[in-house]
C-alpha positions as CSV (number, residue, x, y, z in Angstrom):
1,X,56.2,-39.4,213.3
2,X,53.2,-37.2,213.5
3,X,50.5,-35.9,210.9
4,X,49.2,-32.7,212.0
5,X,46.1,-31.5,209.5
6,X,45.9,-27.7,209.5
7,X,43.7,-26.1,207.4
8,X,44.1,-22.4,207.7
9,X,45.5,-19.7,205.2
10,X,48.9,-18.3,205.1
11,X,49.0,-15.7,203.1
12,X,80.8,-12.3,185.8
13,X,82.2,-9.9,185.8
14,X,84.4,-9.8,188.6
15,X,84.9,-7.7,191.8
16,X,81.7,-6.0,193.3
17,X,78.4,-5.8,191.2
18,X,80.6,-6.4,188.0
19,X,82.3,-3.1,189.0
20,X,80.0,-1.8,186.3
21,X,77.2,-1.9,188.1
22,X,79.0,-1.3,191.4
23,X,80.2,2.0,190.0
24,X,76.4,3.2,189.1
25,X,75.2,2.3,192.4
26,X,78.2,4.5,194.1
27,X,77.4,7.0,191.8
28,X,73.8,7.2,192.0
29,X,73.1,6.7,195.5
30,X,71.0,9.7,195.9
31,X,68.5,8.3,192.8
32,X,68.8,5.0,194.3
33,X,67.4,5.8,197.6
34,X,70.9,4.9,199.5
35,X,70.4,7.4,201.7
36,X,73.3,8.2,204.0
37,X,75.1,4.5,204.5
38,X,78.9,4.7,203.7
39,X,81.4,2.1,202.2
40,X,84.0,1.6,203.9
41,X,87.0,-0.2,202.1
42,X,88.3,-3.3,204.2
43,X,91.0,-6.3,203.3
44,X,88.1,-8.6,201.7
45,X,84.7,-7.2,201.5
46,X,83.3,-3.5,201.5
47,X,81.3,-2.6,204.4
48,X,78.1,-0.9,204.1
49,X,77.2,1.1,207.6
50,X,73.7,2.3,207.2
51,X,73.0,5.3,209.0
52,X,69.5,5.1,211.4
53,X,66.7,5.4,209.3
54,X,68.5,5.3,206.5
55,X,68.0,2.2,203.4
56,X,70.7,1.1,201.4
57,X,69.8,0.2,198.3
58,X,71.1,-2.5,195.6
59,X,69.4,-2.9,192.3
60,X,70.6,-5.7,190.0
61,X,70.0,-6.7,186.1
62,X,70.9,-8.9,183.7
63,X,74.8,-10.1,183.9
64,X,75.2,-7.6,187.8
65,X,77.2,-9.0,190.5
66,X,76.5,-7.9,194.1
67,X,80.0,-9.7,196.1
68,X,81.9,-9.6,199.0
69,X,79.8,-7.1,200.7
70,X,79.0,-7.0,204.7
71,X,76.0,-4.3,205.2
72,X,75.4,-3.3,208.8
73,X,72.2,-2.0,209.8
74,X,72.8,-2.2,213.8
75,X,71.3,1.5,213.8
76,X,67.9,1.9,214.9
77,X,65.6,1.8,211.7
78,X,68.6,1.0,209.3
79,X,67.6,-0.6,206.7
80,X,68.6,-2.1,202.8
81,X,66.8,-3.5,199.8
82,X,67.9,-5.7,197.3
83,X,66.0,-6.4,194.2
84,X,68.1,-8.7,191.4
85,X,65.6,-8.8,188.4
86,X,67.1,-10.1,185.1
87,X,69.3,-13.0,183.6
88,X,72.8,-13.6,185.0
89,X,73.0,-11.9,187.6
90,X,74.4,-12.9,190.8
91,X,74.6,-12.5,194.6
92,X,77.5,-14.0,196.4
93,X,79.6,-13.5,199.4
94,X,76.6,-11.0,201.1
95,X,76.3,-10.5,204.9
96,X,74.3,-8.7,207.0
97,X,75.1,-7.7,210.1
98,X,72.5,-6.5,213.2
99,X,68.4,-7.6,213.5
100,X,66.1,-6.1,211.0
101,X,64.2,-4.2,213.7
102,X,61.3,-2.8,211.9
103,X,57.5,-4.9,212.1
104,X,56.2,-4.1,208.8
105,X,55.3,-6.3,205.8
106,X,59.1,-6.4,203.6
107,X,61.3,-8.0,201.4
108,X,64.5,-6.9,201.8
109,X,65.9,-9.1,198.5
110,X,63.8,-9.7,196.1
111,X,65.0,-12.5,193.3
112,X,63.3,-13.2,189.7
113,X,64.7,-14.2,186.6
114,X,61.5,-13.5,183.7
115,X,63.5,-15.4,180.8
116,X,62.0,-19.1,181.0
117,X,65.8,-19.7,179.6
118,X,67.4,-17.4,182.5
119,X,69.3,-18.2,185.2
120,X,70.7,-16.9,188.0
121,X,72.1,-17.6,191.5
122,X,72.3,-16.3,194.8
123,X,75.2,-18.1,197.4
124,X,77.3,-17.8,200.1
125,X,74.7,-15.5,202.3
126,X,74.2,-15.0,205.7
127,X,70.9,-13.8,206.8
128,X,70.9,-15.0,210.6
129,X,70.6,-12.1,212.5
130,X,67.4,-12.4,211.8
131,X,64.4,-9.1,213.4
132,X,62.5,-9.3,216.9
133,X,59.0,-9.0,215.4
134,X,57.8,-12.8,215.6
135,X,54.3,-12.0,214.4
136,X,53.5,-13.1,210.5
137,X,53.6,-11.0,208.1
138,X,56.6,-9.3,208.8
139,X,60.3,-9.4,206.9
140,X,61.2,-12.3,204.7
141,X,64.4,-13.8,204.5
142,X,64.7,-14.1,200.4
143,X,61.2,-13.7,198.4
144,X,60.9,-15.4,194.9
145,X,58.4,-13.0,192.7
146,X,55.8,-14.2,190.9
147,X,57.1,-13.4,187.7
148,X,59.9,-15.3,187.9
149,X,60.0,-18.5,185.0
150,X,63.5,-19.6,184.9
151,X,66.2,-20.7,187.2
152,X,67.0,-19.8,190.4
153,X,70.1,-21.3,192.0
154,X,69.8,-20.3,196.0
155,X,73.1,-22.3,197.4
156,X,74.9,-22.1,201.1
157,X,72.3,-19.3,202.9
158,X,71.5,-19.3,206.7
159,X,68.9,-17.3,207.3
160,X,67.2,-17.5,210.7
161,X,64.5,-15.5,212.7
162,X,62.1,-14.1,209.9
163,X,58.7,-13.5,210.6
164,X,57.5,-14.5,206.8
165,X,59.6,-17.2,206.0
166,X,63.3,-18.0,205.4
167,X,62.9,-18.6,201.6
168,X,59.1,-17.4,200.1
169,X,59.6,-19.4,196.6
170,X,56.2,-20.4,196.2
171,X,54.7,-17.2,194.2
172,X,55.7,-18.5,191.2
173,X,53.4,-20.8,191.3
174,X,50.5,-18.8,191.9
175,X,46.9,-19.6,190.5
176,X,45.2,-17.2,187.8
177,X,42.8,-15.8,191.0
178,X,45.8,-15.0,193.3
179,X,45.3,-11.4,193.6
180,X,49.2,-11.0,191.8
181,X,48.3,-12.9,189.1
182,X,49.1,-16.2,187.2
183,X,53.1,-17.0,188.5
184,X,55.9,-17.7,186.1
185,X,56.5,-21.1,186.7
186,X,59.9,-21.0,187.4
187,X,62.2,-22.8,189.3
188,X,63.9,-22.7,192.9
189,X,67.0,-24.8,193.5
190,X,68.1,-24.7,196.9
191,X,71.0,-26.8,198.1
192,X,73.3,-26.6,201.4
193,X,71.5,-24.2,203.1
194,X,70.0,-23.8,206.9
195,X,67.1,-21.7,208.3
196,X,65.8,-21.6,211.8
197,X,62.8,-20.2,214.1
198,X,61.2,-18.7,211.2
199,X,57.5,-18.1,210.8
200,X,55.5,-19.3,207.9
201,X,57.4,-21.7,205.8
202,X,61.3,-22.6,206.2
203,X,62.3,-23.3,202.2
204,X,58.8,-22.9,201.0
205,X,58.4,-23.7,197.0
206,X,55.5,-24.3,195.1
207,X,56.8,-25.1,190.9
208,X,57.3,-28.1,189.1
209,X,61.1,-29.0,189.4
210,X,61.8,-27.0,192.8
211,X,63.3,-28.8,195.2
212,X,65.5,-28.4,198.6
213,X,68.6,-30.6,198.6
214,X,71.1,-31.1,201.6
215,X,69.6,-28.6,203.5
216,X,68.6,-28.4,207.1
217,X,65.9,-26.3,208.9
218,X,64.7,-26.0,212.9
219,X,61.6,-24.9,214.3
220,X,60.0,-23.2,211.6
221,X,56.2,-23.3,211.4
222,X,56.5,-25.2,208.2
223,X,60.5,-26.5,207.6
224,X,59.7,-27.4,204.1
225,X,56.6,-26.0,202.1
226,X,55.5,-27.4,199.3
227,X,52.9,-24.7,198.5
228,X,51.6,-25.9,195.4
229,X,52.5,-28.0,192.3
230,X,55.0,-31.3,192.7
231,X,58.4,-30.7,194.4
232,X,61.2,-32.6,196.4
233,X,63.5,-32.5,199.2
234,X,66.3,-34.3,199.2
235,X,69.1,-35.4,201.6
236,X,67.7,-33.2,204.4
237,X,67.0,-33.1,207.9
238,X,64.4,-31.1,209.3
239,X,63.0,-30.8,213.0
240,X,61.1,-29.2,215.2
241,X,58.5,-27.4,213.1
242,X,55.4,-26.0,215.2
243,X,53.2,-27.3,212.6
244,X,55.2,-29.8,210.7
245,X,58.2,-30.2,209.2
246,X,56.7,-31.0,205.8
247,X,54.0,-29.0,204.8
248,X,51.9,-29.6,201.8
249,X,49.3,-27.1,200.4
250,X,47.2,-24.7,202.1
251,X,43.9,-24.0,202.8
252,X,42.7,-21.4,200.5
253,X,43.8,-22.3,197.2
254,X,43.7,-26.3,197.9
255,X,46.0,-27.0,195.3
256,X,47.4,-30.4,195.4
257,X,50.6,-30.0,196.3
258,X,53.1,-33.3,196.3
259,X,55.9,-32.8,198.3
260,X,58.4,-36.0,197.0
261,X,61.1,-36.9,200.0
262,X,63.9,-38.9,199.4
263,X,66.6,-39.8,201.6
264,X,65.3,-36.9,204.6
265,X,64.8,-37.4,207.8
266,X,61.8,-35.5,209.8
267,X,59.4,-36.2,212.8
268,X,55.8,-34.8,211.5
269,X,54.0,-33.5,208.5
270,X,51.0,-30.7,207.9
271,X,48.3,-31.5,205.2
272,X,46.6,-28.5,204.2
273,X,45.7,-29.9,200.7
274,X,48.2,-32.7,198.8
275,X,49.9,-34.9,200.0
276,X,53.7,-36.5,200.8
277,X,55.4,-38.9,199.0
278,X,57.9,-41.3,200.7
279,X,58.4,-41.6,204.4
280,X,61.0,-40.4,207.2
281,X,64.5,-41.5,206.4
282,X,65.3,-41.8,210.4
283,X,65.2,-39.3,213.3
284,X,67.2,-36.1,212.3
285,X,70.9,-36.2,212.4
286,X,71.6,-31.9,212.1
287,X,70.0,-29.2,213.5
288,X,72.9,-26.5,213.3
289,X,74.3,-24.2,210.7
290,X,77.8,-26.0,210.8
291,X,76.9,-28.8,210.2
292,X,75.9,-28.2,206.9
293,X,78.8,-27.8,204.4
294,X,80.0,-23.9,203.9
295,X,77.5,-22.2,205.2
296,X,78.3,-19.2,206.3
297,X,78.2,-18.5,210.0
298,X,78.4,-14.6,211.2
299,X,78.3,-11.8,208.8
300,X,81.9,-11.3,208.0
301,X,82.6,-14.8,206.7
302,X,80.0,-14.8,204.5
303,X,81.0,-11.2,203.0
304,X,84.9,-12.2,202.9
305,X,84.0,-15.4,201.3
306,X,86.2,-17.0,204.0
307,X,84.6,-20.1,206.0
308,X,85.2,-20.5,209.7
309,X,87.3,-23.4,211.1
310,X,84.6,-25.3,211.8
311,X,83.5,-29.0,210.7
312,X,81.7,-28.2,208.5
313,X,84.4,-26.7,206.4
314,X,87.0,-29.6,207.2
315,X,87.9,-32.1,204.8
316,X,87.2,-36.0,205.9
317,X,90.4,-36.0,206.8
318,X,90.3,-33.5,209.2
319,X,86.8,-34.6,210.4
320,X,87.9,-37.1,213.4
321,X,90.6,-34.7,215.0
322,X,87.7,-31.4,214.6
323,X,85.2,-33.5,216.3
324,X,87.5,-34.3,219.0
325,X,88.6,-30.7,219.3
326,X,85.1,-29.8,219.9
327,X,84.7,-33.0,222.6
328,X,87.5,-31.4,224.5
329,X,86.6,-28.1,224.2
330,X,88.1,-26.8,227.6
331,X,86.7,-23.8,229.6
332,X,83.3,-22.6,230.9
333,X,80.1,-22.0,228.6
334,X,79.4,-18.1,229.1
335,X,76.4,-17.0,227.1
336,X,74.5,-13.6,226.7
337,X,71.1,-14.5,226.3
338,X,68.0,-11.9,225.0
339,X,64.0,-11.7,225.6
340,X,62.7,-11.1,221.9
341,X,61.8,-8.0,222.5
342,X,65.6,-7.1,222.4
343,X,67.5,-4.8,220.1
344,X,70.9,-4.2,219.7
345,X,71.6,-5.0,223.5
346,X,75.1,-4.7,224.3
347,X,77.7,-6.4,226.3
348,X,81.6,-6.8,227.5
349,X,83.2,-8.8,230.2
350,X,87.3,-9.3,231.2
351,X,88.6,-12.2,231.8
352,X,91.9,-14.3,232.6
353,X,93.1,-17.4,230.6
354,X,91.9,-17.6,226.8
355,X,88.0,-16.5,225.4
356,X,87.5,-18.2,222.4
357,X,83.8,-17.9,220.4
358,X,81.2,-20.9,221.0
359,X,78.0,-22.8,220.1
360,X,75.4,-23.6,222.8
361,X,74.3,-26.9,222.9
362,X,71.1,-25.6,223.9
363,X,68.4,-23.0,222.6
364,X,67.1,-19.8,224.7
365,X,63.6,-19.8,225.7
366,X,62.3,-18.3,222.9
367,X,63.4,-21.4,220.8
368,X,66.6,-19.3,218.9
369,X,70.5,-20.1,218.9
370,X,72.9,-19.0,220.8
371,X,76.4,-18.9,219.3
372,X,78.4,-16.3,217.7
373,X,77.2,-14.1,215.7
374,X,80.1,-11.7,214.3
375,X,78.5,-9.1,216.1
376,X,81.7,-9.4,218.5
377,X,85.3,-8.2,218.9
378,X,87.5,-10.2,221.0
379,X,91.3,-8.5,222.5
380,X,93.9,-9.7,224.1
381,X,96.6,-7.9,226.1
382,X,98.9,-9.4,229.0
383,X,97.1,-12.2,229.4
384,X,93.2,-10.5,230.0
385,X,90.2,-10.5,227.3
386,X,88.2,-7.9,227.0
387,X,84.9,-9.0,224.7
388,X,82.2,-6.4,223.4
389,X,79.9,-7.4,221.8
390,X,75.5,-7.3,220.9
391,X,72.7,-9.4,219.9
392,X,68.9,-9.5,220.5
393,X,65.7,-11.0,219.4
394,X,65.6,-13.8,221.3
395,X,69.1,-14.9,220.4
396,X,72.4,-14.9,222.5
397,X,76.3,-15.1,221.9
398,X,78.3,-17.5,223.7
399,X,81.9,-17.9,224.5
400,X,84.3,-20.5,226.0
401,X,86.1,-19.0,228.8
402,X,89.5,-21.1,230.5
403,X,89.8,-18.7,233.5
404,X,88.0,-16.4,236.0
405,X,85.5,-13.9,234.4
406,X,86.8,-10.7,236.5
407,X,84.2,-7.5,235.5
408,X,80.8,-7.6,233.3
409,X,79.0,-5.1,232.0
410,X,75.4,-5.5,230.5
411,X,73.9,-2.3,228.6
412,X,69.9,-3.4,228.7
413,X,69.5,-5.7,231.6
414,X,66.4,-5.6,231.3
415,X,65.8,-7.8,228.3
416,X,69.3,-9.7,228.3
417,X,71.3,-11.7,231.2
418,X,74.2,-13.8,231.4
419,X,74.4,-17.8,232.0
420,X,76.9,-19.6,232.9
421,X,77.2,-23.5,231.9
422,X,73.5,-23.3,230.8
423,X,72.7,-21.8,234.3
424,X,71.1,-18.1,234.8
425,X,73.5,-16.7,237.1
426,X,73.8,-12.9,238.5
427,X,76.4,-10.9,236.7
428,X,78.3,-10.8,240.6
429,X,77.6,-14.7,240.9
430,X,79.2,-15.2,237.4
431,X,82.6,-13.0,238.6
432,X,82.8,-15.1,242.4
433,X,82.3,-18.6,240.4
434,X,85.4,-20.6,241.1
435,X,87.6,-21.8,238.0
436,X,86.3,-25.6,236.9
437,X,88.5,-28.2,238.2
438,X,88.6,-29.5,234.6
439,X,90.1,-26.6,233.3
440,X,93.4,-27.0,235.3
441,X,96.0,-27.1,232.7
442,X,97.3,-30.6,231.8
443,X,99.8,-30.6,229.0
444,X,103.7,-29.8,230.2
445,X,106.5,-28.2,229.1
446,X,110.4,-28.8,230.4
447,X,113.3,-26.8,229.3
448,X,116.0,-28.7,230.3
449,X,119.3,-27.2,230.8
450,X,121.2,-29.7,232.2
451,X,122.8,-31.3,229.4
452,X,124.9,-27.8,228.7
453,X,127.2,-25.7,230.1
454,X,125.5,-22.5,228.9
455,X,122.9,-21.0,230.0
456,X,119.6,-20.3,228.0
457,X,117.3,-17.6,228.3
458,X,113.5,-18.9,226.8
459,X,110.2,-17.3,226.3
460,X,106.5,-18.6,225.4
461,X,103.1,-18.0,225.3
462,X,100.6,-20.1,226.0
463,X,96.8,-19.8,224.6
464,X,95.2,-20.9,227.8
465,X,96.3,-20.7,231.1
466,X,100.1,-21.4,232.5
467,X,101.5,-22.0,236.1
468,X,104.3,-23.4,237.7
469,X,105.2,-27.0,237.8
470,X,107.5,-29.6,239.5
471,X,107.1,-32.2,236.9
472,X,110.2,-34.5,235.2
473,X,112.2,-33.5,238.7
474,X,112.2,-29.8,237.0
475,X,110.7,-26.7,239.0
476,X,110.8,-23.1,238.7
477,X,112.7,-20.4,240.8
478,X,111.8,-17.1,241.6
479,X,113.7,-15.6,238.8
480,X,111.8,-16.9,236.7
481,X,108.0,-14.9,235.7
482,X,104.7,-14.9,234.4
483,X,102.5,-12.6,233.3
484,X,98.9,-13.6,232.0
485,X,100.0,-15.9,229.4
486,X,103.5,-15.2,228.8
487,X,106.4,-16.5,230.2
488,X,110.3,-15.3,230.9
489,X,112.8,-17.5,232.5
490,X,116.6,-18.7,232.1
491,X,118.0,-22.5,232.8
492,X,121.5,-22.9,233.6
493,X,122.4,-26.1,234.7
494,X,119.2,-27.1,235.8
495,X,115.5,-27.4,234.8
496,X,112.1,-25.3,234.4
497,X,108.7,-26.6,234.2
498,X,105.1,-25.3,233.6
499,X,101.8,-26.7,233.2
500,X,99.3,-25.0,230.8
501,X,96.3,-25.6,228.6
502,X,95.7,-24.8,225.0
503,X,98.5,-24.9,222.6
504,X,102.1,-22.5,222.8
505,X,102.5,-19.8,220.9
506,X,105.4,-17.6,220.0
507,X,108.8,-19.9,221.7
508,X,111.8,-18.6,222.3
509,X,115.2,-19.8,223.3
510,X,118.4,-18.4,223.3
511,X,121.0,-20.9,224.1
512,X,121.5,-24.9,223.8
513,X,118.6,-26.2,226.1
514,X,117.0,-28.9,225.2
515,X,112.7,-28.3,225.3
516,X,109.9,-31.3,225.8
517,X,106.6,-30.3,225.6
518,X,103.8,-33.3,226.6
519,X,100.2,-33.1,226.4
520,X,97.8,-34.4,228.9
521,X,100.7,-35.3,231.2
522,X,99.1,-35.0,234.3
C-alpha cells in the first residue's frame, strides 16, 4: 500500500412521483422547462425521450416520488435535471440511458433534505453511461447541497464516467468562508453502490456520521473522499484511484478530515490534510458493478426495478451453479470498443449460433468498462442475430457469440472498432475468423424410436448451435433438417441424434419415442 501526499485544491405514495406530483409535472411541462421530451407508456417504467437540445425536468418536495422511470437523452444536446429538495421524498427505480454529452459545469440531480429531522432516499439508479468530457469540472453524478442537514439515504447506484465526481456529498460540510456559505451538516448514507473512472472524488463526503458501506469504486481520482469532518467506510473495496483510493482533506481548507475504515480493502491513500484511521483489510476482492448486490446494470433494469440474472442478484444458493455458468461461458468475446471522444457511435453485426450480452474481463484504453449497457437490441430469426446497438466515451459493449460473425457494420469508425477475444481485429478479419474449437457443441440429444412400432415426428430448438450426430449407434438421414437452430425430423424404428450447445428450447414430439438428452457427452 501506498501513501501518495497531494496537496492541491479541488474545487409514498405509490406509482410515479406519488402520481400527485407526477400529474403536475405532465401538466406543467411548459413552466417546468421540459421542453419537448415525450412519455411514452411501457410494461414497467415510463420512458422519457428527450428531444436534441431539449431538458427534461423533474422537480421534487416534500413526500414526491420520482419511480420507475428510464429517461433517454441519446440526442445530441439532450438533457434532464432533477432537483428533490424537501422531506420524504424519494427517487427509486431511475435510469438514464445515452452519455451526457455536454462539457459544462452541472448537476443533473440535485438532493437536500433542510429539516435536521428529514429524511429522504434515493435507490435503485443507474447513472453509468456516464459523458465524454474527462476534464474536471464538468457533470456530477449526484451532488449533495450545502443546505442539506438531515438524512440522506443514497442505496444501490452505479454511476460511472463523471467528470466531477460520482457522488459530491461533501458541501454540507462546508466552512463559514466557503464562498456558498456555512453547510447544513447533514448526513450522507451510502450503501451497495459502485462508481467508476470518475474524476474528483468517487463517494466523496465530508459530515459527521457520513459513511460509505458495502460499496465498491475503480479508478476514480479519489475512490473515497473524506472531504472534511470524521467519516467511515465500511465493508468496501476500492482500487485503482490515480491519486488514492482514500482521500482525506484538501488543500485549501486543511480541515482535518478522519476517514475511519473498517473491514475495506484498498492499495493507497492521498493526505491532503487529516488523516486515516485503520489499515487495508487485504488486496481488493470486487471491482465490477455485479458484484455488488442489486445494483442496477443498464438503464432499463434500473427503471423497471427488475435486476438482471447476474450473481449478484442470486441467492447463496444459486451462487456456485452462476459462477460456474460464467466459467463456462461458451462462445467468442466480441466487443465494440470507443476513443473518449465518442458519442452516440453506432453499431450492428449478424451472426449464426446464439449472441448473448457480456462483461469484459478487461478495461479499454481509456481505463472504462466494457459490458452491456442497455443501449442494445438483440433479434433472433431462423437461427441469425442481428445486434444494434451504441455507446461511446471511452466505453464499449460486448457480447458472447457461439458461431461465425457473418456482416458488421460500424457507423463512426473513426473513434470506435471491434475486438475480438481482447484482440483489435479489422471488421473483414473479425467475419473470416474461424469458429473456436471450444465452441463445438458437446451436450447430446437421441430420440430413440426403436422401442415402438409408431412412428414419431419431433421438433426442438436449441440456443446455441446444433449439427448432426452418430452418437448412442443413432444418426440422422436426409429427411431429416435443420435450419439455424431449429430442428424437424421423424424416427420410425430407428434412431436420430444431434450434438448442440446451450440449452433446448421449445420440444416437440408426436408419437411414443423415447428422448435422452446428455450434457457434455463428447
Amino acid at each position: 500500500m501506498t501513501d501518495n501526499t497531494d496537496w492541491r485544491s479541488d474545487d409514498e405514495q405509490q406509482s410515479l412521483l406519488g402520481r400527485r406530483s407526477y400529474l403536475k409535472v405532465a401538466a406543467g411541462a411548459a413552466a417546468l422547462g421540459i421542453g419537448t421530451g415525450t412519455a411514452a407508456a411501457a410494461d414497467d417504467f415510463d420512458l422519457i425521450e428527450v428531444s436534441a437540445g431539449d431538458t427534461y425536468t423533474v422537480q421534487l418536495s416534500d413526500g414526491d416520488m420520482l419511480e420507475n422511470t428510464l429517461i433517454d437523452i441519446t440526442a445530441h444536446g439532450a438533457k434532464y435535471q432533477i432537483t428533490a429538495i424537501g422531506s420524504d421524498w424519494e427517487i427509486r427505480n431511475l435510469g438514464v440511458r445515452g452519455a451526457w454529452d455536454s462539457y459544462e459545469k452541472a448537476e443533473p440531480l440535485i438532493a437536500s433534505v433542510p429539516d435536521r429531522n428529514g429524511t429522504a432516499r434515493i435507490e435503485n439508479v443507474y447513472l453509468g453511461d456516464g459523458a465524454p468530457d474527462n476534464t474536471y469540472p464538468g457533470a456530477t453524478g449526484i451532488f449533495v447541497s450545502g443546505n442539506h442537514a438531515g438524512v440522506l439515504e443514497i442505496d444501490r447506484v452505479n454511476i460511472q464516467g463523471f467528470p466531477d465526481n460520482a457522488i459530491y456529498g461533501s458541501s454540507p460540510g462546508n466552512m463559514p468562508a466557503h464562498p456558498s456559505g456555512r453547510g447544513g451538516g447533514g448526513e450522507v448514507h451510502i450503501t451497495n453502490s459502485y462508481a467508476a473512472n470518475c474524476r474528483s472524488g468517487g463517494f466523496r463526503v465530508g459530515t459527521d456520521g457520513s459513511y460509505a458501506k458495502n460499496c465498491v469504486a475503480v479508478g476514480c481520482d479519489r475512490n473515497f473522499w473524506s472531504f472534511y469532518n470524521d467519516t467511515e467506510a465500511i465493508d468496501c473495496d476500492f482500487s485503482g484511484g490515480k491519486l488514492g483510493d482514500i482521500g482525506t482533506g484538501d488543500g485549501q481548507w486543511g480541515a482535518n478530515a478522519t476517514a475511519t475504515v473498517t473491514n475495506t480493502r484498498f492499495e493507497s491513500t492521498v493526505t491532503h490534510s487529516g488523516r486515516v484511521v485503520g489499515s487495508s483489510a487485504g488486496s481488493p476482492r470486487r471491482t465490477k458493478p455485479s458484484e455488488v448486490e442489486g445494483v442496477p446494470l443498464t438503464p432499463k433494469e434500473a427503471a423497471s426495478g427488475s435486476p438482471s440474472s447476474s450473481l449478484h442478484n442470486k441467492g447463496t444458493e444459486d451462487s456456485d451453479d452462476e459462477t460456474r455458468n460464467e466459467d463456462d461461458a461458451s462462445g467468442r468475446l466480441l466487443a465494440f470498443v470507443t476513443d473518449p471522444s465518442a458519442r452516440n457511435a453506432e453499431y450492428e453485426f449478424t451472426a449464426k449460433g446464439s449472441v448473448e450480452l457480456a462483461e469484459a474481463d478487461y478495461e479499454s484504453p481509456s481505463g472504462r468498462s466494457i459490458g452491456a449497457n442497455g443501449n442494445d437490441t438483440i433479434e433472433e430469426s431462423n437461427g441469425t442475430y442481428h445486434v444494434t446497438g451504441f455507446t461511446g466515451g471511452g466505453y464499449g459493449d460486448a457480447f458472447r457469440v457461439s458461431g461465425p460473425v457473418t456482416s458488421i457494420d460500424i457507423d463512426q469508425p473513426d473513434v470506435m472498432w471491434v475486438e475480438l477475444d481482447g484482440e483489435e481485429l479489422s471488421v473483414e478479419e473479425v467475419v473470416d475468423a474461424p469458429a473456436d474449437d471450444g465452441d463445438q457443441p458437446s451436450n447430446a440429444i437421441v430420440i430413440d424410436g426403436t422401442s415402438t412400432d409408431d412412428s414419431s415426428s419431433y421438433s426442438f430448438r436449441v440456443t446455441g448451435t446444433v449439427e448432426k450426430a452418430t452418437h448412442q449407434n443413432a444418426s440422422v438421414d436426409d429427411g431429416d433438417s435443420i435450419d439455424g437452430t431449429v430442428v424437424e425430423g421423424s424416427v420410425d424404428g430407428w434412431k436420430d441424434a444431434y450434438w448442440f450447445s446451450g440449452n433446448i428450447d421449445d420440444f416437440w414430439l408426436d408419437g411414443n419415442a423415447n428422448v435422452d438428452v446428455e450434457y457434455d457427452a463428447r
